[in-house]
C-alpha positions in Angstrom: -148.1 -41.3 48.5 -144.7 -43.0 47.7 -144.2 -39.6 45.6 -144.7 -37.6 48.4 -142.7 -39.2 50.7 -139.7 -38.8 48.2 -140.1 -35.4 47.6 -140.3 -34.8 51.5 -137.1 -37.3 51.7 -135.5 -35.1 48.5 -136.0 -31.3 50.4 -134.5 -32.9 53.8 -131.5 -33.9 52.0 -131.3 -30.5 50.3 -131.5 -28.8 53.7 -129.0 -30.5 55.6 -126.7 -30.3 53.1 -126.6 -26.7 53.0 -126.7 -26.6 56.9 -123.6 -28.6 57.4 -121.9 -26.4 54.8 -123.0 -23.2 56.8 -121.6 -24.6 60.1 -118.5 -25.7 58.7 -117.5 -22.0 57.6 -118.6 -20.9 60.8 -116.3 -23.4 62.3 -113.7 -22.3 60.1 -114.0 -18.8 60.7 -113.7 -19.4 64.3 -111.0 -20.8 63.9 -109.4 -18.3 61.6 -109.8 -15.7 63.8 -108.7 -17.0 67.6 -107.3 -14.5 70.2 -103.8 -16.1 70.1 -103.3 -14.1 73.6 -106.2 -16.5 75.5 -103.7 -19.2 75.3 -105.4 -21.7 77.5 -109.0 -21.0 75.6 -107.3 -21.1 72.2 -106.2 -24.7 73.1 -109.3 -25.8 74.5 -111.6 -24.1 71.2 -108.8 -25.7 68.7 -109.8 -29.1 70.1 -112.9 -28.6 70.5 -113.8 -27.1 66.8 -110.8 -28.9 64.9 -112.8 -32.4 65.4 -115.8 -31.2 63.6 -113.8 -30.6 60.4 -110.7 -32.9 60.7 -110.9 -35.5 57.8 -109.4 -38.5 56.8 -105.8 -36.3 55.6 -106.0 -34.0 58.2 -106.9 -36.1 61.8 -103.4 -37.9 61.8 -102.5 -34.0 61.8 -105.1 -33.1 64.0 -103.8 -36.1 66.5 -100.8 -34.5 66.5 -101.4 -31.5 67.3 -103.8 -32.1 70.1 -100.9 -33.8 71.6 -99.0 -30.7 71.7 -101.6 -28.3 72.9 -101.7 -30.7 76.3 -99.0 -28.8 78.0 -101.6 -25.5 77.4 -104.6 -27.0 78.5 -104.8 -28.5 82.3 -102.2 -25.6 83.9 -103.2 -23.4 85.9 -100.4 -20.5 84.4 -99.4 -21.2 81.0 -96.9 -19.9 78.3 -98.0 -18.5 75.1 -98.2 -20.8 72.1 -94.8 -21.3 70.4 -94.7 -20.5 66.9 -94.5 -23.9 65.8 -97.7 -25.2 67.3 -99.0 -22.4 65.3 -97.9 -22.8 62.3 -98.8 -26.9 62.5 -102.2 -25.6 63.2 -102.2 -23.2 60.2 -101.2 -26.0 58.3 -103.9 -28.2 59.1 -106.9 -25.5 59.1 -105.5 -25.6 55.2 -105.8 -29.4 54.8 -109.0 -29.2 56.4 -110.5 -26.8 54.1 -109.1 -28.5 51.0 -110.3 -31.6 52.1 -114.1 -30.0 53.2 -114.3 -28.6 49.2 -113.9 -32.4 48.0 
């Protein structure tokens, strides 16, 4: 029975392994691919999404970048997203990935 139980225990493991690898790169190709013109949904799917995958490199990042996308968020009109914001965010979907592989 003991045996059992382990082997049970051992193919759960295995599963939810490979399912929190699948949802991370669909996370990540979300992210990849947002519709930079939707500013104010951009902001809200980059917060949303970018806590699922931030790690211990990447949140102080990811912190910081949240902070930024504020002045998008709770507006009713809003600018487009400045390059920079961008480009932090670029760098952190990077340090993201690097740190999922580990």
């Amino acid at each position: 029975i003991l045996g059992i139980i382990l082997l049970i225990y051992f193919f759960y493991k295995i599963l939810t392994f490979f399912k929190k690898d699948d949802e991370l790169k669909k996370i990540f190709l979300e992210l990849e691919n947002l519709d930079w013109k939707k500013t104010k949904e951009t902001a809200y799917k980059i917060t949303r999404l970018g806590r699922k995958i931030a790690g211990k490199q990447s949140s102080q990042m990811f912190d910081n970048l949240i902070k930024l996308l504020e002045q998008y968020k709770y507006r009713k009109t809003v600018e487009p997203i400045n390059n920079e914001i961008k480009q932090k965010f670029f760098l952190f979907l990077e340090i993201a990935k690097n740190e999922s592989k580990n």
